[in-house]
C-alpha angles and dihedrals in degrees: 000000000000096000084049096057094040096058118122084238091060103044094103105060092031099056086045082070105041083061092047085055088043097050085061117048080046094056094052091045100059091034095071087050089056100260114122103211086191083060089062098046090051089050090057086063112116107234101257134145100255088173092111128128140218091253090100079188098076128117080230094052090045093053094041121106107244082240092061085042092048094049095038090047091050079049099243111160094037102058115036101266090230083067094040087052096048085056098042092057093039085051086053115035088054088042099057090038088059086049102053091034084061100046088044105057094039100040103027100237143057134258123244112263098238090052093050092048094064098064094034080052091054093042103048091047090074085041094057097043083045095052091033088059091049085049105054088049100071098033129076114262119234088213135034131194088245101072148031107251080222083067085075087070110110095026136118113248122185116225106245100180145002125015114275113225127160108286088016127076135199131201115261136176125229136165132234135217093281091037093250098146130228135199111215138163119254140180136175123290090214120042083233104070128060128179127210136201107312096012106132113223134182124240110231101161148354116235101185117306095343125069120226114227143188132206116284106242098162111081095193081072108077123166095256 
């Protein structure tokens, strides 16, 4: 079985799922000192609108970038990307496994790795949109139809985990008009300022994906 899986035919899905093991570990690692490695993948995340749905009919879905159709499709923006890409290299290093088991006990060899990721990648992207839509159903959603993510501006969040400091951004929970509550990434406005777990800020501006805050001085504003 070892020499099966080590085979050169069979890096890269096995090496899809040595990272998946890693991610993990990792994830568990720099959560219990407070660093959330989930918060720098969703960082990494271009500022696109991912709300789109699966009516490829819509006058939403017609004006969107494939890029925005690709991502929301894949449901980024809905589920946390650290999960979506846990699922996406389990989906395809036991895909392509499967594969190359299969050509393996009925032809007698295995197929070149190049050749076998191409089907396994075709395979785990509706895993991960199916697992993806089961997801972001039982989890809050950072965004809702109702409103525009930029009506968050001007309103009290709570740090919820990791300290924000400038080029580095921490998760933090905020509430919108109708309390529905959010969970965005925020960092200091000023280098000279920084904001740990349970510090309430203020949201003055979005700069991409993350919002710049300051600190909260005005005790009649509360994050409710």
């Amino acid at each position: 079985m070892s020499d099966f899986l080590t085979a050169s035919q069979n890096i890269p899905f096995t090496v899809a799922l040595a990272v998946m093991f890693g991610i993990a570990v990792l994830e568990g690692v720099l959560t219990l000192i407070g660093v959330g490695f989930s918060n720098v993948i969703e960082s990494l995340i271009p500022d696109v609108d991912f709300d789109v749905d699966a009516d490829l009919s819509g006058p939403e879905v017609q004006s969107a970038t494939p890029l925005s159709r690709l991502l929301g499709w894949l449901r980024i923006g809905k589920v946390p990307v650290l999960m979506l890409l846990v699922i996406f290299l389990t989906a395809f290093g036991l895909i392509g496994i499967a594969i190359q088991s299969f050509f393996q006990s009925t032809a007698g060899f295995l197929l070149p790795a190049a050749v076998a990721s191409i089907p396994a990648l075709l395979l785990a992207l509706p895993v991960v949109r199916v697992f993806g839509s089961l997801l972001s159903k039982l989890m809050p959603k950072d965004e809702t139809d109702a409103i525009s993510i930029e009506t968050l501006i001007g309103r009290v969040a709570t740090i919820t985990l990791g300290t924000a400091r400038p080029g580095s951004p921490a998760e933090a929970r905020v509430r919108d008009m109708h309390g529905t509550t959010h969970y965005v990434m925020v960092e200091p406005d000023t280098h000279q300022e920084e904001f740990s777990k349970g510090d309430d800020v203020l949201l003055v501006r979005r700069a991409g994906s993350v919002f710049k805050v300051i600190n909260n001085t005005n005790p009649s504003l509360v994050n409710k």
